[in-house]
C-alpha positions in Angstrom: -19.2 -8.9 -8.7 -15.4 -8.9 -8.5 -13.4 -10.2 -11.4 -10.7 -12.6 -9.4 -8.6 -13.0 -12.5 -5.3 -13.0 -11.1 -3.1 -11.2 -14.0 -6.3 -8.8 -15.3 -6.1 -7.5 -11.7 -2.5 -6.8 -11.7 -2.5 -5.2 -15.2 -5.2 -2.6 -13.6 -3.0 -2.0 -10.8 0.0 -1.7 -12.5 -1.4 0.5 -15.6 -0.2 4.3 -15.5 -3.9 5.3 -15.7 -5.6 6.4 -12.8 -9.0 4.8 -13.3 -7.7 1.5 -14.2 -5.1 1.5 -11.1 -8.4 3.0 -8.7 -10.7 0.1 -10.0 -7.7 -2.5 -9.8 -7.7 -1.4 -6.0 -11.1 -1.2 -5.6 -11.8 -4.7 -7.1 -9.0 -6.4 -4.6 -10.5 -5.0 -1.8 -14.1 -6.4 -2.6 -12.2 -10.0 -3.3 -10.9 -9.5 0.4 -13.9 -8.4 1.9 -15.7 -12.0 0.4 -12.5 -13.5 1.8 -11.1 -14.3 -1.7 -7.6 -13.4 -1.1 -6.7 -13.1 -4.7 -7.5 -9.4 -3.9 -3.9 -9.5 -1.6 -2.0 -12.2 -4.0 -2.7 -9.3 -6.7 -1.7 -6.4 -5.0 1.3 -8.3 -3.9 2.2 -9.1 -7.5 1.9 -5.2 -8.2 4.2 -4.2 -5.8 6.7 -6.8 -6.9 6.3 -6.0 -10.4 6.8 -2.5 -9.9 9.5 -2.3 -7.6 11.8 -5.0 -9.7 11.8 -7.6 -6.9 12.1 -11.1 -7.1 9.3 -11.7 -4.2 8.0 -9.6 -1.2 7.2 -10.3 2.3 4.9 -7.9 3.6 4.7 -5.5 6.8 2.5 -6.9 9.3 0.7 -4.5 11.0 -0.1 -5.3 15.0 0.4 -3.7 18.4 4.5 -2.7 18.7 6.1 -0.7 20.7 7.8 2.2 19.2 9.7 5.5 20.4 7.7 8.7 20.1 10.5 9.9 17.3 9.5 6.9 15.1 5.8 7.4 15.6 6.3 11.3 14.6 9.5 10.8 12.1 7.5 8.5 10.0 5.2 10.9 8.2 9.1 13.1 7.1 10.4 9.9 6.3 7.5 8.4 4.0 7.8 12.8 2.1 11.7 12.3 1.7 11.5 8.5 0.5 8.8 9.8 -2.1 10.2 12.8 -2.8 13.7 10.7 -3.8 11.2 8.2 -5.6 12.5 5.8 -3.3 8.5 4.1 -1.5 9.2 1.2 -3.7 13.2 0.6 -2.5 12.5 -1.4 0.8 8.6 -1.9 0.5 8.7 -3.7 4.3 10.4 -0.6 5.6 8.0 1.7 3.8 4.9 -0.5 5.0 7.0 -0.5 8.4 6.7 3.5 8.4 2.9 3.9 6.8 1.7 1.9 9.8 3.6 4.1 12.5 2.0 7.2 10.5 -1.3 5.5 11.0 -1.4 4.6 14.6 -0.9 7.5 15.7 -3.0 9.6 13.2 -6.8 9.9 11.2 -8.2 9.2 7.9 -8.4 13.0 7.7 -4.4 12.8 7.6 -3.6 10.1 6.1 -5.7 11.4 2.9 -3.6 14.7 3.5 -0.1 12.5 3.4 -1.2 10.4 0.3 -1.9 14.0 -1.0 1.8 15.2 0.4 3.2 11.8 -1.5 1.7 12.7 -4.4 2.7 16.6 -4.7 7.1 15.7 -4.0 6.7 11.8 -6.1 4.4 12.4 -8.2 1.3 9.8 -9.5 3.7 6.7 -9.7 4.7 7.3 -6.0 1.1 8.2 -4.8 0.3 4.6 -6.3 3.1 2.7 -4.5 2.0 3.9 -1.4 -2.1 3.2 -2.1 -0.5 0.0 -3.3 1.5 -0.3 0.1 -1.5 0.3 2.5 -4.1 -2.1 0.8 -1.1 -4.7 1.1 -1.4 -4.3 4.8 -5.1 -3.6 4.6 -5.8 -6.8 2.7 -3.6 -8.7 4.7 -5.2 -7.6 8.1 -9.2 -8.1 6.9 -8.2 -11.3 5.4 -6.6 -12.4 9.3 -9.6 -11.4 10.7 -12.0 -13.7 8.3 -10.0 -16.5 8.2 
C-alpha cells in the first residue's frame, strides 16, 4: 500500500536519486489510481519546490485546437527549453507544450523525447518533465474518478 504522507512523498520526488524520485512517482500514481489525490497535491509541491515558485496552477489537458506548427514545434521547443535548463521556468507553458507533443504522438515517442530531455538537460531536467507529465496525468485520472 501507498504511503500518503504528504512531505515523505515530496522528499522522494525531490531527492537527486533516481530510485527515490522513481518510487516517489510511482507511489503518487498508486494514491491517484485509489482516488487519494495526495498523489497530485505531492507532485504539485515537487514542482513548486523545485522550480522556486510561490504556487503553481497546472496545465489542463482536454480537446484544444491548435495550429499544425504548435502540434509539431512542441517536441523542438520542450529539447531547447531543456537543453537551456529552462522545463521548470513557466511549468504551465511547459505542461502547455508536453501535451501538444502527446496528442499528436505514442508512448514509443514520448519515452524517446523523455530520453532526448534527458541527453541536452541532463537527470534534473528529465525529472521536471516526468514531474510535469504525472501533474497532468494525476490531474486527468483523478477528474475521471471523482
Amino acid at each position: 500500500m501507498p504511503t500518503n504522507d504528504l512531505r515523505f512523498l515530496v522528499s522522494m520526488m525531490t531527492s537527486p536519486q533516481t530510485l527515490m524520485f522513481n518510487t516517489g512517482l510511482t507511489e503518487a500514481k498508486s494514491l491517484v489510481q485509489a482516488g487519494d489525490d495526495t498523489g497530485l497535491k505531492a507532485v504539485k509541491t515537487a514542482i513548486i519546490r523545485l522550480s522556486g515558485r510561490k504556487d503553481f496552477e497546472g496545465y489542463k489537458p482536454g480537446p484544444t485546437a491548435r495550429s499544425d506548427n504548435e502540434y509539431t514545434e512542441a517536441e523542438g521547443k520542450l529539447v531547447t527549453l531543456a537543453r537551456n535548463e529552462a522545463l521548470l521556468d513557466d511549468p504551465y507553458e511547459t505542461q502547455n507544450l508536453i501535451s501538444a507533443f502527446k496528442q499528436i504522438s505514442d508512448q514509443r515517442a514520448f519515452s524517446r523525447l523523455v530520453d532526448r530531455v534527458v541527453d541536452v538537460g541532463g537527470e534534473s531536467q528529465g525529472r521536471a518533465f516526468l514531474l510535469l507529465n504525472m501533474d497532468m496525468w494525476c490531474w486527468v485520472q483523478l477528474r475521471r474518478t471523482g
